[in-house]
C-alpha positions in Angstrom: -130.4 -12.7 -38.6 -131.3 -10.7 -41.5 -129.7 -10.5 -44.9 -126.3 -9.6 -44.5 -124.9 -5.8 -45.0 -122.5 -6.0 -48.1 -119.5 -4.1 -48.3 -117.2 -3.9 -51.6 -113.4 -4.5 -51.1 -113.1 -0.7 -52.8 -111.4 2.5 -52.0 -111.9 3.7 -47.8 -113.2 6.8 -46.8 -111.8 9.9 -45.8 -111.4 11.1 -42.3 -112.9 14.6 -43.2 -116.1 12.3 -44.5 -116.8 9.9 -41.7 -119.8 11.4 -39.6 -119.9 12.0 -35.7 -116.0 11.5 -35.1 -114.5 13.2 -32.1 -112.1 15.5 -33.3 -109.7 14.0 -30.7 -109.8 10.5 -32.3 -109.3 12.0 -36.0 -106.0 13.6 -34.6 -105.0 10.2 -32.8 -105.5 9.1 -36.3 -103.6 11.0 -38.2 -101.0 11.0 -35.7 -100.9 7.4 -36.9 -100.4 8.4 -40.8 -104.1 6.9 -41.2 -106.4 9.4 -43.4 -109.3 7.5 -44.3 -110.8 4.4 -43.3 -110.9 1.1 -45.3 -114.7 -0.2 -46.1 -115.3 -2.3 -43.7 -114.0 0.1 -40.7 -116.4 2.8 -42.4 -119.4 0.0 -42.8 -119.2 -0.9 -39.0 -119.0 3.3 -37.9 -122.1 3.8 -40.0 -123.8 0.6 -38.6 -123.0 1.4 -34.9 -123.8 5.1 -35.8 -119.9 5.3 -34.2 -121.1 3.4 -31.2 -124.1 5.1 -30.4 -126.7 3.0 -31.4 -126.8 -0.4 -29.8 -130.2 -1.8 -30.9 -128.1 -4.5 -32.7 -125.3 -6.5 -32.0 -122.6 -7.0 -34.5 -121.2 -9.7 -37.2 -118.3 -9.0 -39.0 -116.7 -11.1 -41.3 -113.7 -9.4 -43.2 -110.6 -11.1 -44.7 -107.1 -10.2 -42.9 -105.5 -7.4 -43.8 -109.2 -5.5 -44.0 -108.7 -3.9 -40.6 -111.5 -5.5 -38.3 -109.6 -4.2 -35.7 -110.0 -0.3 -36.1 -113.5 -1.7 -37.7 -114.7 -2.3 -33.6 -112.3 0.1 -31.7 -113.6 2.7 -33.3 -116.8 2.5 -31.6 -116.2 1.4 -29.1 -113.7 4.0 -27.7 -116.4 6.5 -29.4 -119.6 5.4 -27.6 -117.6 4.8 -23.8 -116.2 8.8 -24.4 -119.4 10.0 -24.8 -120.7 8.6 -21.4 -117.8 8.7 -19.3 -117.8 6.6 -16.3 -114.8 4.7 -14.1 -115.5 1.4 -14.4 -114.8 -1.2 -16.9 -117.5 -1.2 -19.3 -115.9 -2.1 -22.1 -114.5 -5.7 -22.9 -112.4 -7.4 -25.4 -111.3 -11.4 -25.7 -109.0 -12.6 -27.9 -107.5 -16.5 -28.1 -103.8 -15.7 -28.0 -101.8 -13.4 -26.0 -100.3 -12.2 -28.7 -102.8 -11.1 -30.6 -104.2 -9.3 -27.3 -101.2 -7.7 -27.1 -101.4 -6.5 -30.6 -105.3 -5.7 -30.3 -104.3 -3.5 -27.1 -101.6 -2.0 -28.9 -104.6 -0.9 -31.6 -106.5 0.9 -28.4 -103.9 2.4 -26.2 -103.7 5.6 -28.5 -106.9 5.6 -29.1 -107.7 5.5 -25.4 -105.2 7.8 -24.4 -106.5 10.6 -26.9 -110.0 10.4 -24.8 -109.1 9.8 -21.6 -110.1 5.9 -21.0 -108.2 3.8 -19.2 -106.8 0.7 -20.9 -105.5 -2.9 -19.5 -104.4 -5.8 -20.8 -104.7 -9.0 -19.1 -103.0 -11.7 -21.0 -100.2 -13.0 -19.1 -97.4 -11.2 -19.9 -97.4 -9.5 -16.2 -97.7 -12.4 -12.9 -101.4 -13.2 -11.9 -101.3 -11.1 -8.9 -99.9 -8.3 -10.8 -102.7 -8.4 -13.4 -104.9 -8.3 -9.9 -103.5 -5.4 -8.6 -103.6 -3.5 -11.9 -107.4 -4.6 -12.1 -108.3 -4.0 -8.4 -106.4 -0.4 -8.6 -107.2 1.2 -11.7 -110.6 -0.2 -13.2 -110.0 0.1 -16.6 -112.6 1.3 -18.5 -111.3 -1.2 -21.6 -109.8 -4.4 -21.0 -108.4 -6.6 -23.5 -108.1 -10.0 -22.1 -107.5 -13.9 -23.2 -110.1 -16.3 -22.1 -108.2 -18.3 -19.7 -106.6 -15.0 -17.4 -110.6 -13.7 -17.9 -111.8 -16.6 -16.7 -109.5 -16.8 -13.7 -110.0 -12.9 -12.3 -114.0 -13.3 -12.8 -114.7 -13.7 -9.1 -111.4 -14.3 -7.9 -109.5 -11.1 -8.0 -111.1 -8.4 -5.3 -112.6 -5.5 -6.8 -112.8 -7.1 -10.5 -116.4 -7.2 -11.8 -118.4 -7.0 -15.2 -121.2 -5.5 -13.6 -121.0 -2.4 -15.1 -120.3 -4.0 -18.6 -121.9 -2.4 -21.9 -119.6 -4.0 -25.2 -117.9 -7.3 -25.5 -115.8 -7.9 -28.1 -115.2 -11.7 -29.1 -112.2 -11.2 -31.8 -111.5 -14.5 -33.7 -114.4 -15.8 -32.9 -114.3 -19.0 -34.4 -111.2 -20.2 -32.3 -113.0 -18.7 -29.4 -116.1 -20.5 -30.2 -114.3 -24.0 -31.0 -112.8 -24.3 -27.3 -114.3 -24.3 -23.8 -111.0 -21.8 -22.7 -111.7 -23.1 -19.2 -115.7 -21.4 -19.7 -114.9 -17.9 -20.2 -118.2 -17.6 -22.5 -120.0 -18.2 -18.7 -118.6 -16.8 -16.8 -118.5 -13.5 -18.5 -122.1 -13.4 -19.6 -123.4 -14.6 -16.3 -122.0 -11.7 -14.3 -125.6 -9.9 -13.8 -124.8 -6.1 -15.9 -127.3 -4.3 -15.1 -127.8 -3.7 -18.7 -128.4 -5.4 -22.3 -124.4 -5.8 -23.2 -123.9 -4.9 -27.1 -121.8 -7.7 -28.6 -119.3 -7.5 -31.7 -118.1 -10.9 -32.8 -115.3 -11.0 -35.8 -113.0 -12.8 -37.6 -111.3 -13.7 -41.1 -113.7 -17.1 -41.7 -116.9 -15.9 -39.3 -119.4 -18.9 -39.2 -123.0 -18.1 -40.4 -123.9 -21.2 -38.3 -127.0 -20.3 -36.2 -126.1 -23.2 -33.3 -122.6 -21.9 -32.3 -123.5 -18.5 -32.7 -126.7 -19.1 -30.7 -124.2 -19.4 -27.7 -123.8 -15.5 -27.8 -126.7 -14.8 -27.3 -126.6 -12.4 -29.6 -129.9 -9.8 -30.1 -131.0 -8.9 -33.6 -127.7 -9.2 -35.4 -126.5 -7.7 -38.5 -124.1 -9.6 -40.3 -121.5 -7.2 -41.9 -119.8 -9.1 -44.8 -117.7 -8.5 -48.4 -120.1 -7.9 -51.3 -119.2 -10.9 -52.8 -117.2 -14.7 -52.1 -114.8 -13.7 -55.4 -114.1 -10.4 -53.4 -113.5 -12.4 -49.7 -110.8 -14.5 -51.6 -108.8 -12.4 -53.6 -105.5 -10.1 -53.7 -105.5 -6.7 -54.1 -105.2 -5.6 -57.8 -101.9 -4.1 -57.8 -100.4 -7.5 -56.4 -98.2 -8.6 -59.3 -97.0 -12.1 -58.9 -93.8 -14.2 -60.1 -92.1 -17.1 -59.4 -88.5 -18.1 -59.6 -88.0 -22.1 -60.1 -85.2 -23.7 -58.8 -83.7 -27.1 -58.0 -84.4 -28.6 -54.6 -80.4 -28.4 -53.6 -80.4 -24.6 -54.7 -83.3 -23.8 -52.8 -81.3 -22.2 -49.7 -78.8 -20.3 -52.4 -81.6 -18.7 -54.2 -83.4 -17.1 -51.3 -79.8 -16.1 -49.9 -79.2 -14.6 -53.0 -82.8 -13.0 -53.2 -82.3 -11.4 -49.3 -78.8 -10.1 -51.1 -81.0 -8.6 -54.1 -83.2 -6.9 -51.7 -80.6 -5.1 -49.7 -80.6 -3.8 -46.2 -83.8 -1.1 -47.1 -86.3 -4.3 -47.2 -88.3 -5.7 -44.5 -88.8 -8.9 -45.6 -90.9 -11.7 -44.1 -89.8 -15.3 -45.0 -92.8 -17.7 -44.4 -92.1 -21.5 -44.2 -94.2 -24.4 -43.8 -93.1 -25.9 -40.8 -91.7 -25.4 -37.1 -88.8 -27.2 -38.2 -88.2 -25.5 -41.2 -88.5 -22.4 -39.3 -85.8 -23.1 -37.0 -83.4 -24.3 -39.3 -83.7 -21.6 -42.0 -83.5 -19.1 -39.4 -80.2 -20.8 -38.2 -78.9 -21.5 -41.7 -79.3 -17.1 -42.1 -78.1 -16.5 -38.5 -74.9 -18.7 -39.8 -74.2 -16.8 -43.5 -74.3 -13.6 -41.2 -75.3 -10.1 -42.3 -72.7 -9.6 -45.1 -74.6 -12.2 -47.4 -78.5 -11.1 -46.2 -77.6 -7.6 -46.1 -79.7 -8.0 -42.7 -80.5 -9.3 -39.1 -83.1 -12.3 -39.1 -85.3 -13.2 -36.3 -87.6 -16.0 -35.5 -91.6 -16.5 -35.2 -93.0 -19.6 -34.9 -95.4 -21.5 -32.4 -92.5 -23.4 -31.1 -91.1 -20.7 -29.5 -92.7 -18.8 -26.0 -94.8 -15.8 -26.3 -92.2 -13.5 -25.4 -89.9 -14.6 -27.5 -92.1 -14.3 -30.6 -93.0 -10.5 -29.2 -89.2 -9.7 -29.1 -89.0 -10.9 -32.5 -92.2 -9.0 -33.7 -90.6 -5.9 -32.1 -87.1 -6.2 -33.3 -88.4 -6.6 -36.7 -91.1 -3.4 -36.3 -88.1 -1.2 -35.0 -86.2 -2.4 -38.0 -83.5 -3.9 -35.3 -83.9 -6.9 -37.9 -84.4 -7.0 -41.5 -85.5 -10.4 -42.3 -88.5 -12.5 -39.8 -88.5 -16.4 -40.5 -91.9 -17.3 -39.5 -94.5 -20.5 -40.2 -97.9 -19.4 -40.3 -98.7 -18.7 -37.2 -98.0 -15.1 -38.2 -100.8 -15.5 -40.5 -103.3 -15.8 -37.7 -104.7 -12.5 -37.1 -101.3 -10.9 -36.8 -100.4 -7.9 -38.2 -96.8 -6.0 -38.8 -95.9 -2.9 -40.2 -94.1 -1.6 -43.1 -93.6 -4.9 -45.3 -91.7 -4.2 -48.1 -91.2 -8.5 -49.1 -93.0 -11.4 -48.4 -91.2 -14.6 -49.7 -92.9 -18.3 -49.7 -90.2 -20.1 -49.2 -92.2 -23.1 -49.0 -95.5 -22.7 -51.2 -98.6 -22.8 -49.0 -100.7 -25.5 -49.8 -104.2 -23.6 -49.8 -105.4 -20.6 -51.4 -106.6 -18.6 -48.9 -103.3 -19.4 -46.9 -101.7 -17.6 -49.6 -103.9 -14.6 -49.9 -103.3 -14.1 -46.1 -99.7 -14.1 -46.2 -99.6 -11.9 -49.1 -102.1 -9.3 -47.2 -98.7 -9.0 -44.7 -97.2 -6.8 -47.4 -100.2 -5.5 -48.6 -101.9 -4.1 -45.4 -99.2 -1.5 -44.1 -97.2 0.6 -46.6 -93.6 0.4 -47.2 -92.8 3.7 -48.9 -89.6 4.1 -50.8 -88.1 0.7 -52.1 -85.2 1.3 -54.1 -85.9 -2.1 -55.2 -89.1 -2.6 -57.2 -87.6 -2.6 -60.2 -84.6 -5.4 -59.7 -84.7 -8.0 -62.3 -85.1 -11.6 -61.6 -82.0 -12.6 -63.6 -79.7 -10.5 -61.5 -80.0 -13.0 -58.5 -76.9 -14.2 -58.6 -76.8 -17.7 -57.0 -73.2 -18.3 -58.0 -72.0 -14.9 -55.9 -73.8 -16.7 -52.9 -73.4 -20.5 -53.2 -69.4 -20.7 -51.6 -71.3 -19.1 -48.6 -73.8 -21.1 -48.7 -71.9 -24.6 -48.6 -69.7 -22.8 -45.9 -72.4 -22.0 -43.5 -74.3 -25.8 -43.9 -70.5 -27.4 -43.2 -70.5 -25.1 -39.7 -74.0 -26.6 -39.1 -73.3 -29.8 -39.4 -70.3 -30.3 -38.2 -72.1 -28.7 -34.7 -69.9 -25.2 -35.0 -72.4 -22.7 -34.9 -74.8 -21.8 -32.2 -77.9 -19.7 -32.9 -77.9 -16.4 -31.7 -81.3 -16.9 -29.8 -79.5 -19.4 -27.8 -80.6 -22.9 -29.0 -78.4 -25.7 -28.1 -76.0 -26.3 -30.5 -76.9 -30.1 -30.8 -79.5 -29.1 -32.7 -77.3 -27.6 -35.4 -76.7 -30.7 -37.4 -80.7 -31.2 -38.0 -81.5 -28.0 -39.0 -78.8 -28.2 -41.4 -80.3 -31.0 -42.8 -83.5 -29.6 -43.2 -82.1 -26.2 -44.4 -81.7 -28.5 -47.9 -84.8 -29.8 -49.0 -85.2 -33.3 -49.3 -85.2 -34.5 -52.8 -88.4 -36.4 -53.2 -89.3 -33.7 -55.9 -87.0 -32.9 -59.1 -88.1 -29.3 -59.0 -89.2 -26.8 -55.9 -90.3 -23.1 -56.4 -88.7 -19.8 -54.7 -91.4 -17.2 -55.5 -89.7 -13.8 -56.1 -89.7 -10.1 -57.0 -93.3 -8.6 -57.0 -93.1 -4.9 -57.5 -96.2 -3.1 -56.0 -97.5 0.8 -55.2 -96.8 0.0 -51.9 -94.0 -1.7 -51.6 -92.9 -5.3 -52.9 -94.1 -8.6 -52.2 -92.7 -11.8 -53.5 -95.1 -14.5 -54.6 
């Protein structure tokens, strides 16, 4: 692998700049609000020569919230447009099934604005419905997990890679640490009848010449930020604050902070736990609307995969206000229109708090009426009877959550909705007021 091809962490570049772009896929752009492209999406398009040249395969490492997503679609999209052809010649693994189904959320419009047919094949649909779907309409992109790839390689009639020209291996690392029941085989042994380009990506890409030797991969380029200081910092109109209170006023304070924000803020809530997770989202669900100023929903590993994408969507329709998630939403996830990001609990590494704080950072939220609120107006005394009124209904077993947890549980997540005291002091981070949007640090 050569020396890597440096990108700064600068301003993108304009739609009306980017050479050899379908006109179609600048209007599915823009139909998107997106008018230029961030470096490292405009780096990979010059790199691929927007997917026509595939002399090289492909290395990206880019920190969240730089859009590697758009940074391989782009391409790829481009190049199977330009030689159309019905079959599936395009292919794209990810480790989770929800981040396929975000990654095939990326393509669908993209797909749809030059005619290529799109599939997902994840799990959220029955095996032999994903086989049908497969058999029937041979995608020309298919977005898959390792596991449900794995299983329709020569099982599912009809379903072949034969014809296959880009895989994409998104999170590669996570891909690269597991066996996924040998997906890595059975998709490059499949015999295409020609040299298959490979992108590989992710947030912490390893530069480790043994794992990525098991790629295959034919003379790379490595596609990385200028410099380390650049992978592992916040954006420069991040401002950052903290508000410190005592452990037993911890639940008060961010009641009162959701209260500040009012019902205009998206607001994501990140914990460090499952358990905390749960129970803060119970201890919200039971103060009710009239003290958040908002409905809360639930993300965490604990919960099933559609679950998590009903939460995901309620919150991205604005049906709730407020998602309570651990940091599995940090993991490659992306939602729009952030207007608040609050640690609840502080995250114990750096980069763990760069990547939550890229949440608010990555999509815009235009229009806060409240970046300029001032931390001595959170009133903890307005919210505190509420408070102790909401932990009494969970532990004496009253209150059931509204996304139907037993209520047996309600007397332990009351107990961890009030942190335990083996420190005098814990931190809420507050009000960050930023050009697009706030965050709270």
């Amino acid at each position: 692998m050569r020396l890597p091809v440096a990108f700064d962490a600068g301003s993108g570049v304009g739609l009306e700049a980017v050479s050899g772009m379908d006109p179609r896929l600048t209007a599915a752009l823009r139909d998107q609000g997106i008018e230029e492209l961030f470096p490292v999406q405009a780096t990979v398009w010059r790199e691929t020569a927007g997917g026509a040249c595939d002399r090289h395969d492909i290395c990206i490492a880019a920190p969240t919230g730089s859009g590697k997503t758009l940074a391989y679609a782009l391409p790829l999209v481009s190049a199977l447009a330009a030689r159309p052809a019905r079959a599936l010649r395009g292919l794209v693994v990810l480790p989770t099934r929800d981040l396929a189904g975000q990654v095939f959320g990326v393509l669908a419009p993209l797909c749809a604005a030059l005619g290529l047919g799109l599939g997902l094949a994840a799990g959220r649909a029955g095996g032999a419905a994903e086989a049908a779907m497969l058999a029937s309409c041979a995608p020309d992109v298919l977005v898959a997990t390792p596991g449900r790839l794995a299983g329709h390689v020569g099982a599912t009639p009809g379903f072949g890679l034969g014809a296959l020209r880009f895989l994409v291996v998104d999170e590669c690392d996570r891909l690269l640490r597991q066996s996924y029941q040998g997906w890595l085989a059975a998709t490059l042994g499949t015999g295409a009848a020609r040299r298959v380009v490979k992108v590989v990506a992710s947030a912490t890409l390893t530069k480790d010449p043994a794992k990525l030797l098991k790629l295959g991969l034919h003379a790379p380029r490595f596609l990385a930020m200028a410099t380390e200081a650049q992978r592992y910092s916040l954006p420069p109109s991040l401002k950052e604050f903290r508000h410190v209170v005592s452990a037993e006023r911890k639940p008060e304070a961010l009641a009162a902070l959701l209260r500040a924000l009012g019902p205009d803020a998206p607001t994501i809530v990140f914990t460090s736990s499952l358990e905390t997770t749960a129970r803060l989202q119970r201890l919200l669900a039971a103060l009710g609307e009239g003290v958040t100023r908002g409905h809360s929903v639930e993300y965490s590993g604990a919960l099933g995969p559609d679950r998590r994408r009903l939460a995901l969507e309620a919150f991205s329709a604005r049906r709730a206000r407020i998602l309570v998630c651990s940091d599995a939403l940090t993991r490659g996830m992306d939602v729009a229109g952030v207007a608040a990001v609050v640690n609840y609990d502080a995250p114990v590494y750096a980069k763990t708090y760069e990547v939550r704080h890229f949440r608010a950072m990555l999509r815009k939220a235009e229009g806060s009426r409240v970046a300029d609120l001032a931390l001595d107006r959170l009133a903890l005394a307005e919210v505190a009877p509420a408070v102790e009124a909401a932990l009494r209904r969970l532990q004496a077993g009253e209150d059931v959550a509204p996304d139907g947890r037993e209520a047996g549980q309600a007397a332990a997540c009351a107990k961890a909705a009030r942190p335990q005291k083996r420190r005098r002091f814990a931190t809420l981070p507050t009000l960050v007021p930023t050009p697009q949007g706030i965050a709270v640090a």
